[in-house]
C-alpha positions as a Markdown table, in Angstrom:
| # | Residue | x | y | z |
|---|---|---|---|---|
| 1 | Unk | 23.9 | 2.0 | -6.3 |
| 2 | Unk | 22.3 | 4.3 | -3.7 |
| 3 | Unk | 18.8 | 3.1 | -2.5 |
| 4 | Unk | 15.9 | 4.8 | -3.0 |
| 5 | Unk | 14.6 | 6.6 | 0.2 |
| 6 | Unk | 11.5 | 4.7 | 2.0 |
| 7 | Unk | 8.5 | 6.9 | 1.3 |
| 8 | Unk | 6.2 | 7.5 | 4.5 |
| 9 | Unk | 2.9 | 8.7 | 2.5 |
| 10 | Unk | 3.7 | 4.9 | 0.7 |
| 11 | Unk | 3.9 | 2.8 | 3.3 |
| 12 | Unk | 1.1 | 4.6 | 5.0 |
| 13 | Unk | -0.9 | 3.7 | 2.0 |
| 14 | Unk | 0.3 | -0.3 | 2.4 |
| 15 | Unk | -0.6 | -0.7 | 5.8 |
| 16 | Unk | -4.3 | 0.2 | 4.6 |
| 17 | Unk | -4.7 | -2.2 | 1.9 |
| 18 | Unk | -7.4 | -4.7 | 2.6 |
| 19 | Unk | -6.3 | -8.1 | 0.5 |
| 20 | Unk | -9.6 | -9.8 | 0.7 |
| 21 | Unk | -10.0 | -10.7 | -2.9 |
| 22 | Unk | -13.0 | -8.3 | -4.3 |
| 23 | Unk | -15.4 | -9.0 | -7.7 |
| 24 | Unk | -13.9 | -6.0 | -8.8 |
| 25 | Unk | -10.5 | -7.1 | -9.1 |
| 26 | Unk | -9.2 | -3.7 | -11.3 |
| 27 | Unk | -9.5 | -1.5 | -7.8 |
| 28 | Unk | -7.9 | -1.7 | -4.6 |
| 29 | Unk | -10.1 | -1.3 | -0.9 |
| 30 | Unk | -8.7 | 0.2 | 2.0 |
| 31 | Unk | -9.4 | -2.1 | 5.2 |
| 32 | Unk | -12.5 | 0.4 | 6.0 |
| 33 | Unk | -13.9 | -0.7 | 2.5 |
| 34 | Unk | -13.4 | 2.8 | 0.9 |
| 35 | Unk | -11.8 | 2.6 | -2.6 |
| 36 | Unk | -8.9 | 4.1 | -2.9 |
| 37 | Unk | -8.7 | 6.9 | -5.5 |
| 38 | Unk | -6.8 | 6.7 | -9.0 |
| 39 | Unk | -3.9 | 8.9 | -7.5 |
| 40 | Unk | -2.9 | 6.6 | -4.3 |
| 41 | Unk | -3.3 | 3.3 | -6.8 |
| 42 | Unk | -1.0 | 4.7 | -8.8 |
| 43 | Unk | 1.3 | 5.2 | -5.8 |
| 44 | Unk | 1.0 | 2.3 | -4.3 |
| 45 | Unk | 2.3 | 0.9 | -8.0 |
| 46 | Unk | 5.3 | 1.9 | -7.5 |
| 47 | Unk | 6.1 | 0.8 | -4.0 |
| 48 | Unk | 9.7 | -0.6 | -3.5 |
| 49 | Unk | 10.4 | -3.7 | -1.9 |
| 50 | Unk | 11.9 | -1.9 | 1.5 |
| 51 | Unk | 8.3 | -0.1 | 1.4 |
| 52 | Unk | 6.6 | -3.1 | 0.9 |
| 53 | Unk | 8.8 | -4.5 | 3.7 |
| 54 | Unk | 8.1 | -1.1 | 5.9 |
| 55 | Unk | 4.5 | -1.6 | 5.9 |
| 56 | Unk | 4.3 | -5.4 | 6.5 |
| 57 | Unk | 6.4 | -4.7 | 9.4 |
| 58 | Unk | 4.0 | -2.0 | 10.7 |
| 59 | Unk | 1.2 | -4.0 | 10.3 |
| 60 | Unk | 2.8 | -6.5 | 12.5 |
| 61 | Unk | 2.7 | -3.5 | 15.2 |
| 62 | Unk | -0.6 | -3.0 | 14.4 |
């Protein structure tokens, strides 16, 4: 089974995901503390392992 290409825009989105734990558990904060909107949560839902991998890996460069 072919994998599914690793999507930039995705992983982009990753590497900006601030996991402090918030009181407002049913949104996700960018590391600036900007929300992100409905659209890129969305997105980021449906991440693949390899982006999920991507992005940990770029936040290592970081």
């Amino acid at each position: 089974m072919p994998q599914p290409p690793v999507r930039a825009n995705v992983v982009v989105l990753l590497t900006k995901v601030d996991s402090t734990p918030r009181d407002d558990r049913s949104l996700l904060y960018r590391r600036n503390g900007t929300a992100f909107t409905t659209a890129e949560h969305d997105l980021i839902c449906t991440a693949t392992p390899a982006e999920v991998t991507a992005a940990h890996a770029q936040r290592q460069l970081e």
